[in-house]
Structure formats: C-alpha cells, structure tokens
GUFI-685325 format. One record per residue: residue in one letter; x, y, z of N, C-alpha, C, O in turn. Coordinates in pm, whole numbers, plus 50000, padded with zeros to 5 digits. Example, Ala and Ser with C-alpha at 12.3 -4.5 7.8 and 13.67 -1.06 7.14 Angstrom:
<sites>
+---+-------+-------+-------+-------+-------+-------+-------+-------+-------+-------+-------+-------+
: r :  n.xx :  n.yy :  n.zz : ca.xx : ca.yy : ca.zz :  c.xx :  c.yy :  c.zz :  o.xx :  o.yy :  o.zz :
+---+-------+-------+-------+-------+-------+-------+-------+-------+-------+-------+-------+-------+
: a : 51319 : 49431 : 50780 : 51230 : 49550 : 50780 : 51320 : 49670 : 50780 : 51424 : 49668 : 50846 :
: s : 51285 : 49775 : 50708 : 51367 : 49894 : 50714 : 51290 : 50003 : 50787 : 51341 : 50114 : 50804 :
+---+-------+-------+-------+-------+-------+-------+-------+-------+-------+-------+-------+-------+
</sites>
This chain:
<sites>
+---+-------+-------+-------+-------+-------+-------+-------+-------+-------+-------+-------+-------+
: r :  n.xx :  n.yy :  n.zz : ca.xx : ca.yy : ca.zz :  c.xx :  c.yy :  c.zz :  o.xx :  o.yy :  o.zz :
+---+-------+-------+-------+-------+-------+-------+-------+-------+-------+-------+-------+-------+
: x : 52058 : 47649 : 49300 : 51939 : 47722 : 49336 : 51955 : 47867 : 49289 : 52064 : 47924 : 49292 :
: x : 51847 : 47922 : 49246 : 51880 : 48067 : 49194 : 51863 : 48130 : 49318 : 51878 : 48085 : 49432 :
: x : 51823 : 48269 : 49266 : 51827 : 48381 : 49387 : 51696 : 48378 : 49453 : 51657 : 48483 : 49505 :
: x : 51636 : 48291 : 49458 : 51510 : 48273 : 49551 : 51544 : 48296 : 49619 : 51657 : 48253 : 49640 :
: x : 51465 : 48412 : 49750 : 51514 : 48384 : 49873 : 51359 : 48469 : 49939 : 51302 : 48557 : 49874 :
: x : 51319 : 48429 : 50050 : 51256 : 48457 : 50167 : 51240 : 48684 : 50127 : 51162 : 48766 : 50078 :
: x : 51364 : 48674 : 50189 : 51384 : 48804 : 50176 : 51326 : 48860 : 50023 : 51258 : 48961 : 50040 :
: x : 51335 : 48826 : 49904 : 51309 : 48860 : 49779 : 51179 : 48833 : 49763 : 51157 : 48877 : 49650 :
: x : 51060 : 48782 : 49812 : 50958 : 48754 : 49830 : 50851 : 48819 : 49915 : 50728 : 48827 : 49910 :
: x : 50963 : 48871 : 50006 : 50889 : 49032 : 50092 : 50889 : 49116 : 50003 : 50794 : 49191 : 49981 :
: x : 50989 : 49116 : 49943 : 51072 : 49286 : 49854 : 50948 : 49286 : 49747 : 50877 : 49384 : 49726 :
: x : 50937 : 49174 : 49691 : 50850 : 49136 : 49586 : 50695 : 49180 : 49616 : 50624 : 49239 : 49535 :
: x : 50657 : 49138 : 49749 : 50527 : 49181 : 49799 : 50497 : 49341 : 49811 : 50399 : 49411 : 49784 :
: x : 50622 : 49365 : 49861 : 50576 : 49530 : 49888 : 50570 : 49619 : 49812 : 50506 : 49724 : 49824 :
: x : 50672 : 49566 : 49681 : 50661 : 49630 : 49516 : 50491 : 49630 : 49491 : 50426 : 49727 : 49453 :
: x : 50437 : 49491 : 49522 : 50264 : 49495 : 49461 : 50240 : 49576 : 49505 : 50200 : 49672 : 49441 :
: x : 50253 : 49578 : 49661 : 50156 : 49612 : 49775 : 50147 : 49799 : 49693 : 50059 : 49855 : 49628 :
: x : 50258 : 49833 : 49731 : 50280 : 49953 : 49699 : 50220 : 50045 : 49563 : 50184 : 50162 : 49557 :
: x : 50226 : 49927 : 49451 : 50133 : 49985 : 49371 : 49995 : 49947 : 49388 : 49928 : 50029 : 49325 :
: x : 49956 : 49902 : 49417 : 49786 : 49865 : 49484 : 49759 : 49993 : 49573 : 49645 : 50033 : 49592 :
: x : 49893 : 50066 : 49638 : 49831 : 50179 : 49715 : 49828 : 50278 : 49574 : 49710 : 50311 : 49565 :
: x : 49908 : 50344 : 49453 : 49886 : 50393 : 49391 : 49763 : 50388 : 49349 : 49669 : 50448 : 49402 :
: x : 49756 : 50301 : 49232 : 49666 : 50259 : 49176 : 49480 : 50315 : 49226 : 49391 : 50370 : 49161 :
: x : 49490 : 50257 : 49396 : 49398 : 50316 : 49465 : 49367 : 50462 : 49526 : 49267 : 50494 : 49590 :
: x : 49489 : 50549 : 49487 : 49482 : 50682 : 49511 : 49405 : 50786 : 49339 : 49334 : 50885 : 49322 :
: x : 49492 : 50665 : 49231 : 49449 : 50767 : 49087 : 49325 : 50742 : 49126 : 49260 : 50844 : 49150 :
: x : 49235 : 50577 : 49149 : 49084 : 50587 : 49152 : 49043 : 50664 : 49220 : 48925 : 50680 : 49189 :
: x : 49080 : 50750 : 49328 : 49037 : 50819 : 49415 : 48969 : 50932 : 49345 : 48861 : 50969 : 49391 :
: x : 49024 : 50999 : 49227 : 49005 : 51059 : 49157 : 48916 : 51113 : 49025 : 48886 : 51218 : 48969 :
: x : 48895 : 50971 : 49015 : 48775 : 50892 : 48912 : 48654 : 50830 : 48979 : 48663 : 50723 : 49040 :
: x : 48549 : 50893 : 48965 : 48419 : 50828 : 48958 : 48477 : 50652 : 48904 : 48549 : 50602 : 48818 :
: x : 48394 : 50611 : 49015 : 48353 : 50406 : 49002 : 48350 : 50347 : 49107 : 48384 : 50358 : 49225 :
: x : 48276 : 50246 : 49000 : 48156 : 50167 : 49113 : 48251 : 50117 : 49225 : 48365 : 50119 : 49180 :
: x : 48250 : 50075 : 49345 : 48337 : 50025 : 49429 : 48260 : 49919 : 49442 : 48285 : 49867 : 49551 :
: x : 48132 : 49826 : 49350 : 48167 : 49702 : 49351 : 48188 : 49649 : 49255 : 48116 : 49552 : 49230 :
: x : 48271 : 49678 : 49181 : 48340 : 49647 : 49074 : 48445 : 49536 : 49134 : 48525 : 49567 : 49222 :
: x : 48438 : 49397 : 49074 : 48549 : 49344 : 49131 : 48663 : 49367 : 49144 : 48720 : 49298 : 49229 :
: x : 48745 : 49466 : 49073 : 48877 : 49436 : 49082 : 48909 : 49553 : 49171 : 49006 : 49566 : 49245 :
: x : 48790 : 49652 : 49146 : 48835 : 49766 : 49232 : 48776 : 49724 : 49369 : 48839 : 49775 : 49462 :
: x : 48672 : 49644 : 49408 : 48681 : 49594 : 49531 : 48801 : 49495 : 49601 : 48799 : 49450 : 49716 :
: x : 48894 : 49478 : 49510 : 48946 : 49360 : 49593 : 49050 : 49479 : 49636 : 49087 : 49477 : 49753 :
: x : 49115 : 49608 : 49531 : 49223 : 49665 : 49566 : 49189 : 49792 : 49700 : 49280 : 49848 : 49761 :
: x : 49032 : 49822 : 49725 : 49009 : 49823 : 49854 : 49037 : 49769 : 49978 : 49061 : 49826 : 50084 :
: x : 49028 : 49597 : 49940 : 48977 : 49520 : 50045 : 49120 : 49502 : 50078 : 49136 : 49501 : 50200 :
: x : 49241 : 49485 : 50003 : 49369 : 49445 : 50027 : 49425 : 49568 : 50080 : 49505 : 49544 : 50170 :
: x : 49411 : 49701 : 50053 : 49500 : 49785 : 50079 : 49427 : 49893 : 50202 : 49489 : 49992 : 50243 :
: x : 49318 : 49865 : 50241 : 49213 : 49888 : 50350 : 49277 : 49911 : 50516 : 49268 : 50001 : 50600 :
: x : 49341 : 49784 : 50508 : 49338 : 49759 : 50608 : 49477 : 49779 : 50685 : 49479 : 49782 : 50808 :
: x : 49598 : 49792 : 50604 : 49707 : 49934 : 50622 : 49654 : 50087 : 50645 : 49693 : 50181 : 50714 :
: x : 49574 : 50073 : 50577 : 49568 : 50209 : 50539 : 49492 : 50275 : 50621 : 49528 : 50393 : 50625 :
: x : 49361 : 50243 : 50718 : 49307 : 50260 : 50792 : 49349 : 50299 : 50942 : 49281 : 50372 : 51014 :
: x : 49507 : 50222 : 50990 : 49528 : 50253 : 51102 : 49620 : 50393 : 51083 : 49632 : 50470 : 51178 :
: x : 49672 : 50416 : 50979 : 49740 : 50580 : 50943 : 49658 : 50675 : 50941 : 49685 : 50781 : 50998 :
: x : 49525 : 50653 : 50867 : 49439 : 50706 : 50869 : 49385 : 50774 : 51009 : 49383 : 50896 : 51019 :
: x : 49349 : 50700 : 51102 : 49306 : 50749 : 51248 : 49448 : 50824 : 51347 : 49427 : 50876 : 51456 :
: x : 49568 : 50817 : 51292 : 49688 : 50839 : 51379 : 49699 : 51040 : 51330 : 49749 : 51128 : 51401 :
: x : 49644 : 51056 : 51211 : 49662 : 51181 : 51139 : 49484 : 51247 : 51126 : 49381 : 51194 : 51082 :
: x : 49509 : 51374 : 51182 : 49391 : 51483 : 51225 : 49328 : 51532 : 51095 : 49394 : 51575 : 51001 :
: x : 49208 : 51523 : 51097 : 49122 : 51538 : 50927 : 49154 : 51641 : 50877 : 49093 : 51730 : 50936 :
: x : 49224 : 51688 : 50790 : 49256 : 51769 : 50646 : 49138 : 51776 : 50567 : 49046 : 51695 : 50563 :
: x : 49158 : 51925 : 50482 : 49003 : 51914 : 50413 : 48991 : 51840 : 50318 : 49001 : 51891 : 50207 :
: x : 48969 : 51715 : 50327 : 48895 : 51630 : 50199 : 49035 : 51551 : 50157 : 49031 : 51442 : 50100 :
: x : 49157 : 51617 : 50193 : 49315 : 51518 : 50154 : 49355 : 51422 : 50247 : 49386 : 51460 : 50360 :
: x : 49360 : 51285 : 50212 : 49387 : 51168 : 50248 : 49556 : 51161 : 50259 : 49636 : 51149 : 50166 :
: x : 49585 : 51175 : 50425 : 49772 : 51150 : 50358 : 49770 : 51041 : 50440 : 49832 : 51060 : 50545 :
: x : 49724 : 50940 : 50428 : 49728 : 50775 : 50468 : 49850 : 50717 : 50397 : 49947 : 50651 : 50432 :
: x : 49794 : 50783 : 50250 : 49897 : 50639 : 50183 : 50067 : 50685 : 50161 : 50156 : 50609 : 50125 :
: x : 50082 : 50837 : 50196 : 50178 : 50880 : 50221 : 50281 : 50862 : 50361 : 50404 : 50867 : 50364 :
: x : 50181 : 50837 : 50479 : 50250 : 50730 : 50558 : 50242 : 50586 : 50580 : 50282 : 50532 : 50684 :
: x : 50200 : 50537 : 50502 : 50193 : 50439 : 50436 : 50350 : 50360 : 50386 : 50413 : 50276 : 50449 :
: x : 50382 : 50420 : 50254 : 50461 : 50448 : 50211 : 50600 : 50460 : 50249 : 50695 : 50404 : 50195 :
: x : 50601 : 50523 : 50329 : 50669 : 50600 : 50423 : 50758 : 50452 : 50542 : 50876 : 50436 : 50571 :
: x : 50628 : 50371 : 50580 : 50636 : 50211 : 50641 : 50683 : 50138 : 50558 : 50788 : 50084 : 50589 :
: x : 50638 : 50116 : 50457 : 50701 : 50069 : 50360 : 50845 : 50049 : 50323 : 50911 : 49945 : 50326 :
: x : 50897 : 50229 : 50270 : 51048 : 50240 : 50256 : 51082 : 50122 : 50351 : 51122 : 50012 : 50313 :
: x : 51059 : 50166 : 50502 : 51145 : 50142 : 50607 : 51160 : 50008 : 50596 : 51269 : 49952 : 50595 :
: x : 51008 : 49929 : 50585 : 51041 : 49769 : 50561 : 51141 : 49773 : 50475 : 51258 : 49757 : 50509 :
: x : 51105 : 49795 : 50360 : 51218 : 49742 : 50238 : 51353 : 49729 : 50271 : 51425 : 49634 : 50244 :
: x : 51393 : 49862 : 50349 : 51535 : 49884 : 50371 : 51539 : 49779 : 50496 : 51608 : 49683 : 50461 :
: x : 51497 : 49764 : 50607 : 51494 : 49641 : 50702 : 51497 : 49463 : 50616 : 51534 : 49353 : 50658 :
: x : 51459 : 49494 : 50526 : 51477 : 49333 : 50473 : 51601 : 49346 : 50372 : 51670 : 49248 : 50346 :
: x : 51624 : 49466 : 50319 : 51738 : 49457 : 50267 : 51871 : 49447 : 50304 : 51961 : 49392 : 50240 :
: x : 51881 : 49506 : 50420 : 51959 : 49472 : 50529 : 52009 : 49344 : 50580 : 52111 : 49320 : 50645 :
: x : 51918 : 49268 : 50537 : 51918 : 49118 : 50612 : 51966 : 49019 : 50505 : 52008 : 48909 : 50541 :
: x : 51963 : 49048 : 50395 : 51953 : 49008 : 50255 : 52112 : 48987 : 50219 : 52146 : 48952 : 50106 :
+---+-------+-------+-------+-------+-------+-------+-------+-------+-------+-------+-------+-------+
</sites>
C-alpha cells in the first residue's frame, strides 16, 4: 500500500481549502460577476468558514481579516493532523 493515509487526505484538503481562501481574497480585488460559476462555487465553499471569523472580529474600514483567522485555524489543524501522522 502506498502512503495513502486518512491523515494525508485532510492535509490534502486544507492545501485546496486554503487556496480557495486565496484565490477568493485576489477576487476581492477585481470587479466580477459573483454568478459566474466558478466564482460562485469558491464563495459557496469558502463562505461558510469564513463567516463565523467574520462576526467574532469588530468592523475595520472596508478590511476583511476573516481569512487571516482563518488561516490561522488552519495552520493549527495541519499541525494537529500532523502530529497524528
């Protein structure tokens, strides 16, 4: 059996996940349509992390630091599954 493992399949997810939060910060930046399919789906997937950081942190003018604690959850998973690994 190769190195399949459970654990490498999280690690693997949060690599996407993580750029799906990028990705959705450059658009932040750029005019487009948000029903654009692909840019709706990287809404619809990364939404719903991102929303409960969002309400935990007091409105800044117009700067979003969601995906910076975000991120931030992230590391910590990674290093928690790497641990286990």
């Amino acid at each position: 059996m190769g190195g399949f493992t459970v654990g490498s399949l999280i690690l693997t997810a949060l690599w996407v996940y993580k750029w799906l939060v990028v990705i959705r910060c450059i658009l932040s930046f750029f005019p487009h349509n948000p029903y654009q399919p692909i840019i709706k789906f990287i809404y619809d997937v990364t939404e719903p992390l991102m929303a409960p950081f969002r309400r935990l942190l007091p409105r800044t003018s117009g700067i979003d630091f969601s995906p910076m604690l975000l991120f931030l959850a992230i590391y910590f998973l990674e290093r928690l599954v790497a641990a286990y690994l």
